[in-house]
GUZALUM-198692 format. One record per residue (C-alpha): residue number from 1; y, z, x. Coordinates in steps of 0.1 Angstrom, whole numbers, plus 5000, padded with zeros to 4 digits. Layout:
N
PT; num; yy; zz; xx
PT; NUM; Y; Z; X
...
***
This chain:
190
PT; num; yy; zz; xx
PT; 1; 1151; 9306; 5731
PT; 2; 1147; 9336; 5754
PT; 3; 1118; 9357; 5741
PT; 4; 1134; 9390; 5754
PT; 5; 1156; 9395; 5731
PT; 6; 1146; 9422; 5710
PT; 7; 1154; 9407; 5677
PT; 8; 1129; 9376; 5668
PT; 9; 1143; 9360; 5641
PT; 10; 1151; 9323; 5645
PT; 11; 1186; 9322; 5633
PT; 12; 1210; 9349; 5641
PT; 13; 1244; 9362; 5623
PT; 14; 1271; 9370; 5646
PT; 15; 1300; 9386; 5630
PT; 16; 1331; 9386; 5656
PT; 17; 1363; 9410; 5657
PT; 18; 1387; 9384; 5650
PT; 19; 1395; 9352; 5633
PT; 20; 1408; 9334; 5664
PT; 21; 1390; 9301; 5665
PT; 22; 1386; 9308; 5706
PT; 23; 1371; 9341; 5699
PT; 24; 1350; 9326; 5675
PT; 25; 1339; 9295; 5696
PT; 26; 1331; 9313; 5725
PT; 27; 1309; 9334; 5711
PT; 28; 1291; 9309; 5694
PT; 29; 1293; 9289; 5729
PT; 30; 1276; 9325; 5747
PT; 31; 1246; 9334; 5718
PT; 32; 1238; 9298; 5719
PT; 33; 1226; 9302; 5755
PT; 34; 1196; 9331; 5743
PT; 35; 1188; 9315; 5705
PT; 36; 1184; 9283; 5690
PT; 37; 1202; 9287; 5657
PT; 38; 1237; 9308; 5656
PT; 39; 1256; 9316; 5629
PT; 40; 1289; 9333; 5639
PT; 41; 1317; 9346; 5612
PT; 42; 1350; 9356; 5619
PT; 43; 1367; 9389; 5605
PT; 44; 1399; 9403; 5616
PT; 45; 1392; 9441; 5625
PT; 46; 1414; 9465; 5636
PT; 47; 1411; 9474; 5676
PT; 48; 1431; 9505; 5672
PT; 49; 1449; 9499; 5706
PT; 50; 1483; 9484; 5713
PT; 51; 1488; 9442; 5709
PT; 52; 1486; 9445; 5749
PT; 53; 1463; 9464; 5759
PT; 54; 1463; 9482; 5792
PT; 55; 1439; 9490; 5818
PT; 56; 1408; 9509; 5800
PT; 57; 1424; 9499; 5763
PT; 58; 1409; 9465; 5764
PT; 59; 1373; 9475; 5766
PT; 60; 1378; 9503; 5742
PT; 61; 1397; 9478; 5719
PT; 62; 1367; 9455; 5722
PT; 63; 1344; 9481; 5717
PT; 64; 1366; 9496; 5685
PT; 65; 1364; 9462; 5669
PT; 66; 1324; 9458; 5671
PT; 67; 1321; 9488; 5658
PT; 68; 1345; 9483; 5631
PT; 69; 1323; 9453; 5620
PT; 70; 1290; 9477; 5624
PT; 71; 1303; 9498; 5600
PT; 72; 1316; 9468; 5580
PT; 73; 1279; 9456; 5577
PT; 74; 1266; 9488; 5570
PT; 75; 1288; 9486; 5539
PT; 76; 1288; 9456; 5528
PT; 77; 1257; 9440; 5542
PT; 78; 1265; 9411; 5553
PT; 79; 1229; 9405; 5572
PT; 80; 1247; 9402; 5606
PT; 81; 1220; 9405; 5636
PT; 82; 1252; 9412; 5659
PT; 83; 1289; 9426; 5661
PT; 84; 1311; 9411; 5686
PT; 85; 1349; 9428; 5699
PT; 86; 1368; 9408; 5722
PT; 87; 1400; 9421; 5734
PT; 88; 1426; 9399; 5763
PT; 89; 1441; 9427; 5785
PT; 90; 1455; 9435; 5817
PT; 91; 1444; 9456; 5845
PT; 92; 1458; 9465; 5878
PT; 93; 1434; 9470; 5909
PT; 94; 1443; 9470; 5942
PT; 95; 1484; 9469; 5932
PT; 96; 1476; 9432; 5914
PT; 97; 1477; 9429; 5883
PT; 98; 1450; 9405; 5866
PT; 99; 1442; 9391; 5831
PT; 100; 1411; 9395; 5821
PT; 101; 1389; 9396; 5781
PT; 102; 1371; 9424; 5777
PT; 103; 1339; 9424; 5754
PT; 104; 1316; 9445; 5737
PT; 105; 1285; 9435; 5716
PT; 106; 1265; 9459; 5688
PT; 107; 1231; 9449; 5677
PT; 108; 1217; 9463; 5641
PT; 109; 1201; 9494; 5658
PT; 110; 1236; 9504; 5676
PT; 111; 1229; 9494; 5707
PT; 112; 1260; 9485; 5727
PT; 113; 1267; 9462; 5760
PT; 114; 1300; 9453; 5777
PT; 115; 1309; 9429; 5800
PT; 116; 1342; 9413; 5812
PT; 117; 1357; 9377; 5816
PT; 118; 1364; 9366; 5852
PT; 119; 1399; 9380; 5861
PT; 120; 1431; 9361; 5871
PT; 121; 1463; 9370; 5889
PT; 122; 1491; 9376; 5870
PT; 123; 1527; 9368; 5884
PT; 124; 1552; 9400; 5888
PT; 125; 1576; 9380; 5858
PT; 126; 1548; 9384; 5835
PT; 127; 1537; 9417; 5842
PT; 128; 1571; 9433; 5834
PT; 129; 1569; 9420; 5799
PT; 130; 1536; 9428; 5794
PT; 131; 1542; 9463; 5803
PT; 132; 1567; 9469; 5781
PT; 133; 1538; 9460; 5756
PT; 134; 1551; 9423; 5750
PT; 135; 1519; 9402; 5739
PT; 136; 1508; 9379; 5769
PT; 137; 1500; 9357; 5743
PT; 138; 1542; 9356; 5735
PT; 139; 1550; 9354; 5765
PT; 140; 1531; 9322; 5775
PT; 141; 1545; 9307; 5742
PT; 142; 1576; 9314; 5756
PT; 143; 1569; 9297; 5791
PT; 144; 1552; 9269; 5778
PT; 145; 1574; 9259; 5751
PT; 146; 1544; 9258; 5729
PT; 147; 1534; 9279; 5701
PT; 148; 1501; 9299; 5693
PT; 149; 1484; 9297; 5726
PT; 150; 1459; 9324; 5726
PT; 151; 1445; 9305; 5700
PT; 152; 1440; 9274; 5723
PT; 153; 1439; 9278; 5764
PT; 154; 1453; 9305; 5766
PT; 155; 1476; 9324; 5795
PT; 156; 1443; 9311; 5819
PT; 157; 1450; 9275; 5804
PT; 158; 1484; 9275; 5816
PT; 159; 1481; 9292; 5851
PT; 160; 1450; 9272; 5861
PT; 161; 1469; 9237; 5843
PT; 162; 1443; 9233; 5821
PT; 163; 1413; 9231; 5843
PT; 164; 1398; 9263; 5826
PT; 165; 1405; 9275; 5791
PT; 166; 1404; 9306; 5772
PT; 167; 1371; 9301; 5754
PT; 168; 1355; 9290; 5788
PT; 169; 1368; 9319; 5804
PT; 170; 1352; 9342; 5773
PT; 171; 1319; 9327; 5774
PT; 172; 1311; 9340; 5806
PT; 173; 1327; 9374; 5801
PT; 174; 1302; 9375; 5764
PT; 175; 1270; 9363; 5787
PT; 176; 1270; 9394; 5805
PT; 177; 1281; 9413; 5779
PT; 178; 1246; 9403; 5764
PT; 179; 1224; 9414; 5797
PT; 180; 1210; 9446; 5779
PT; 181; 1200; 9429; 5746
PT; 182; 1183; 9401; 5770
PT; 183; 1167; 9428; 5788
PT; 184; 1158; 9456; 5766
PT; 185; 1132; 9474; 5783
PT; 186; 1163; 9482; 5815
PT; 187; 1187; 9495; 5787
PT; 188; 1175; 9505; 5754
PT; 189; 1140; 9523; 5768
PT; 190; 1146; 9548; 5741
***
């Protein structure tokens, strides 16, 4: 276990936006990496943005949940150590569109870090469904002929053909999402 971390207890409650298994996996998969026992629930939140979130919407989506489940805490106390939003948007940069999870993590004293999943091209057929707010989720149902992907691989899944999934895709985004809380003295000085 990484000793930086500001909070020392051995076994850490991580309540997560959402109660997709992926969501929930991979950020058991990412807190795993800084703590020896992890405990992660999931809680379906509101993000407060659209189903397909555009552009700066996915982090504030991600950041909207978290908060949510702050709050939700606060409330009901449910001893969570950490609050967890994860949101799949798109984002357009250079005129390419790209797919891409957006994170955002909320410790007990309201700190907050972001980070982002490693982005992938999307194909100009998708991107005219998914800005006319069509879920990319849907839309890879639709293509794949299977149902309830974004619970499994994912729209990542099926471009890459299965070499990299969803929740492998969201680990890494949630790793550097967790850079301040692993290095508190850079971020949270005050």
């Amino acid at each position: 276990m990484n000793q930086s971390i500001i909070n020392e207890r051995s076994t850490m409650k991580i309540l997560v936006g959402s109660k997709n298994p992926v969501k929930v996996a991979a950020t058991k998969a990412a807190f795993e990496k800084y703590f020896e026992a992890v405990y992660v629930e999931g809680i379906s939140v509101p993000s407060d943005v659209p189903d397909q979130p555009i552009n700066e919407e996915t982090l504030q989506g991600a950041k909207n949940r978290a908060l949510a489940l702050y709050d939700l805490n606060q409330k009901e106390d449910h001893q969570a150590n950490y609050f967890v939003g994860v949101e799949g948007g798109i984002v357009q940069l250079n005129n390419i569109w790209f797919g891409f999870g957006g994170m955002c993590i909320v410790d007990q004293h309201k700190h907050i870090g972001f980070g982002n999943s490693p982005m992938f091209q999307l194909p100009d057929s998708i991107v005219e469904s998914l800005l006319q707010r069509k879920e990319l989720g849907t839309v890879i149902d639709e293509l794949s002929g299977e149902q309830n992907t974004k619970h499994k691989g994912g729209a990542v899944g099926f471009l890459t053909r299965d070499v990299l999934d969803r929740k492998n895709l969201y680990v890494q985004g949630l790793v550097v999402a967790l850079i301040p809380f692993v290095n508190p003295q850079m971020y949270f000085a005050n």
